[in-house]
C-alpha positions in Angstrom: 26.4 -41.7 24.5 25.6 -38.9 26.8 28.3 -36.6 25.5 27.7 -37.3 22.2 23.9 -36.3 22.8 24.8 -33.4 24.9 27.9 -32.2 21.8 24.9 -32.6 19.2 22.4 -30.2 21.1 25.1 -27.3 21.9 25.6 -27.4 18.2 22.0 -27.3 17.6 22.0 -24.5 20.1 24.7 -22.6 18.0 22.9 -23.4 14.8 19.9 -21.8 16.5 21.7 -18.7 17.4 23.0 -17.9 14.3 19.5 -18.4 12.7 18.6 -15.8 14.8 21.1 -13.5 14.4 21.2 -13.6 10.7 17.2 -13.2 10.3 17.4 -10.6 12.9 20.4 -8.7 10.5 17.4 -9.3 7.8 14.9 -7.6 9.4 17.1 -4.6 10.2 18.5 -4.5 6.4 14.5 -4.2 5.5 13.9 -1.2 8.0 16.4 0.4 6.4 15.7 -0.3 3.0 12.3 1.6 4.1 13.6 4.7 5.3 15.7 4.8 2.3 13.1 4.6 0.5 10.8 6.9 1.9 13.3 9.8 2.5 14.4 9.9 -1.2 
């Protein structure tokens, strides 16, 4: 049982991460968008 507990929250983990990463990759899209926008 423990394994299986501790397997299930390093995927979480990983799930988490890429959450992250892939809002973070949002946000930075925006920002540009922005400047883009503002220099033209």
């Amino acid at each position: 049982i423990k394994s299986g507990i501790i397997e299930l929250l390093s995927r979480f983990e990983t799930l988490e991460t890429n959450l992250l990463a892939s809002s973070y990759d949002d946000l930075i899209q925006q920002q540009v968008n922005k400047y883009n926008h503002y220099r033209h």
